[in-house]
N, C-alpha and C positions, 0 to 999 in steps of 0.2 A: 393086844393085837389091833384092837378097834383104832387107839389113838396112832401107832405107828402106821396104819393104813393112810388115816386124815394126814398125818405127815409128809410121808410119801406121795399123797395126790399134788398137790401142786406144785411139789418138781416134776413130776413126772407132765404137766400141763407144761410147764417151762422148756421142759425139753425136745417135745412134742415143736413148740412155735416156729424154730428155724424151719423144720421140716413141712410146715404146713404154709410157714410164708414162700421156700422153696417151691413149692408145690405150685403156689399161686404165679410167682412169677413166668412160669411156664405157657401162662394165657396172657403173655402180651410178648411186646417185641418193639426194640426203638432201631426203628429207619433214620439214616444217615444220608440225605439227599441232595442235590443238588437244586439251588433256587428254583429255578427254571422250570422244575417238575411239580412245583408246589399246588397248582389246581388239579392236573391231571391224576397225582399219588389221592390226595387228598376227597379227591371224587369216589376215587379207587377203594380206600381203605373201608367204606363200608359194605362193601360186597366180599370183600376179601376176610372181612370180620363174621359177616354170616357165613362163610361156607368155611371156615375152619374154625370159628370159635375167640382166633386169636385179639384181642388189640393191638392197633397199632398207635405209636408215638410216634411224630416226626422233626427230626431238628435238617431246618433248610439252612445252607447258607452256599456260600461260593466251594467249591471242591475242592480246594488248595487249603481251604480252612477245617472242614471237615476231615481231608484227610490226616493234616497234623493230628488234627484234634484225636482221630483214634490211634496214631501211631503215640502219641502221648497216653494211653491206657482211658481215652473216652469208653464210657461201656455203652456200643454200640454191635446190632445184630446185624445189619445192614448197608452196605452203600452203596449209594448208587452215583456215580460221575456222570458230569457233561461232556467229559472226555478221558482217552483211553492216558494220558499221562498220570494224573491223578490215582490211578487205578493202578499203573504201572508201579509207583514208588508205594502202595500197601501189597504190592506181591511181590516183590523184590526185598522186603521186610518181612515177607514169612508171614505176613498178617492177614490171608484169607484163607478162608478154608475148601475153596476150589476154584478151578478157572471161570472169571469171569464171563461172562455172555452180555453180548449186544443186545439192546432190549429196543432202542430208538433211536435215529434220527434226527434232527435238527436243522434248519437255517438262517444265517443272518440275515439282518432288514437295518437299514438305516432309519432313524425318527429324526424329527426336527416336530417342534413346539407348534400347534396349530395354527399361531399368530406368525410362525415362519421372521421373528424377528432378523435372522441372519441370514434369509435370502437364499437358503441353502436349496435347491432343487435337485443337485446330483449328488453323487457321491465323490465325485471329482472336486465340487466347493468345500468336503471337510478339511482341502490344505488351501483355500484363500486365506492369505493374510487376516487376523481377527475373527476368525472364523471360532466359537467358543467349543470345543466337542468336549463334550463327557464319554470316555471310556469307564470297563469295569479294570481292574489293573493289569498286567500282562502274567498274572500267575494266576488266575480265573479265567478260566476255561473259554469266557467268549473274551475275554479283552484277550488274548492267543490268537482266536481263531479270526480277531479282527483287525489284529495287527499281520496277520499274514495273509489277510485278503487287501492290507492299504500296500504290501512288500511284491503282491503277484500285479498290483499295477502299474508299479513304477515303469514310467516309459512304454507304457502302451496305450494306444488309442490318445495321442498326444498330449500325453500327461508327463511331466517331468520325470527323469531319473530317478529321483529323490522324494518323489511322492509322498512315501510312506513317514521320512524325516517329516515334511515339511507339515502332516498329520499330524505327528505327534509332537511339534514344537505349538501345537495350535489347542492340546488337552489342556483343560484344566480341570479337572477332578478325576482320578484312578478311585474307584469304585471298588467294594469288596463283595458284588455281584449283581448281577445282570437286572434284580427287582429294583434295585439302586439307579441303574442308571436310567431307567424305565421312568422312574419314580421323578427324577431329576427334569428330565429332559419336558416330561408332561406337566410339571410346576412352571416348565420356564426358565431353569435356573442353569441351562447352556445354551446352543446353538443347534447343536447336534451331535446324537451317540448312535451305538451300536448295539442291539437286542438280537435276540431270537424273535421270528415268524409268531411263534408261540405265546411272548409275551406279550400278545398285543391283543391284550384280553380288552373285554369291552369298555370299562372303567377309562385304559388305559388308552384307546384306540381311538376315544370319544376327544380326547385332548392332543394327539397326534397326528402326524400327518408321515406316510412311512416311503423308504426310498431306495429303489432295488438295487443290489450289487449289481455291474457288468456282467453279463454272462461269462463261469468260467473262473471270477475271479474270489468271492466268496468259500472256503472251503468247508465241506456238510460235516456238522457236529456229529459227533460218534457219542451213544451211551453206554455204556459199559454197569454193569450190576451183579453184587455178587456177596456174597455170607462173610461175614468175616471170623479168624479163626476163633478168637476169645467172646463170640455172643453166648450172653448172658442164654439164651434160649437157643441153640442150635436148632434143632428140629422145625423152630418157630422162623428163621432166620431162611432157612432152605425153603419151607414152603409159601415164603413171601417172594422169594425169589421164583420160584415155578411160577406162581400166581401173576406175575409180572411179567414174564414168558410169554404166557398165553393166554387166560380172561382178561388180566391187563390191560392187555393191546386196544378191547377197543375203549377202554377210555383216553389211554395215548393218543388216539387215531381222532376222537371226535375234539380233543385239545388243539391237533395241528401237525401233533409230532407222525414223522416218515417210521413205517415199519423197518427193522432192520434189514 
């Protein structure tokens, strides 16, 4: 009986593991976010780690990327979009496991390089001729929201019909998100792009020189956040999202980002 005891302990240890590494993964959770949020989440996640225990992981990238990514079976507990389309095509796929909530705010800001090589002062010079602009592409959330703020000013305040064309015959680089064109624009390596208010973190702001939409014409970024249905950690996934709700907010706030 001695030796089949000894036998039987290390299956019985073996079969104990899944359930014990189950167990463990319980105490973390991987957030799905959108660039943009990458100082304010990341501020956040260690308050949110004290008062529930959980870890957080975070994969940033553009939201047209992230959402493939989990509509393709990424194991993700979380997402959080720049905008509400994004968020539209993982609920319309059955792939959350409740309705989303507005969590933030945002607004566009034009940059140009601090040496202002291209002379750009308004936002009306990103369709001069030769004018170099970096956008993020038009299925990222702000390269969207900034091609329908170059579309609200065709033909007003004496800008040509065709505005928004004559903008985007002047891109050269479609960006796969917003730290990209940020990143670009403060090296020098266009004329002028289009960020969030928010990206214009210190680093970034020190090589910049930033340039307001027209009143009106700009239209304000919606965030949208919410669980999705195959997180690995359900319970972990919800109350990262509560926590983004409301203690959240004010690291959002002191970021830049608008309450919803």
């Amino acid at each position: 009986m001695k030796r089949v005891r000894c036998l039987l302990l290390p299956i019985a240890v073996l079969l104990a593991a899944p359930v014990a590494a189950g167990a463990a993964d319980q105490g973390k959770i991987t957030v799905f976010a959108a660039a943009s949020l990458r100082e304010a989440f990341e501020a956040a996640a260690p308050a949110f780690t004290q008062k529930t225990g959980i870890a957080v992981t975070f994969n940033f990238a553009g939201s047209d990327t992230l959402a493939a990514q989990i509509l393709q079976g990424a194991p993700a507990d979380v997402f959080a979009s720049a905008n509400e389309n994004q968020m539209k095509k993982l609920a319309d796929a059955g792939a959350l496991a409740g309705a989303p909530a507005t969590f933030a705010r945002n607004r566009l800001v034009g940059i140009v390089p601090d040496a202002n090589p291209g002379n750009v002062s308004a936002i009306a010079d990103f369709a001069r001729p030769g004018v170099k602009v970096v956008l993020a592409a038009a299925t990222v959330p702000v390269g969207s929201y900034a091609r329908a703020a170059f579309a609200r000013m065709n033909g007003h305040d004496g800008l040509p019909a065709d505005f928004a064309d004559r903008v985007e015959k002047n891109v050269v680089s479609n960006e796969l998100d917003v730290k990209a064109v940020a990143t670009k624009i403060a090296l020098g390596e266009g004329d002028a792009g289009v960020v969030y208010s928010t990206d214009l973190t210190a680093s970034v702001a020190a090589k910049v020189k930033s340039i307001a939409f027209p009143p009106g014409a700009a239209p304000e970024a919606t965030y949208p956040i919410a669980a999705v249905k195959s997180a690995p950690n359900a319970a972990g996934a919800h109350a990262f999202v509560a926590f983004v709700l409301h203690d959240g907010q004010t690291f959002l706030k002191a970021r830049g980002f608008i309450s919803p």
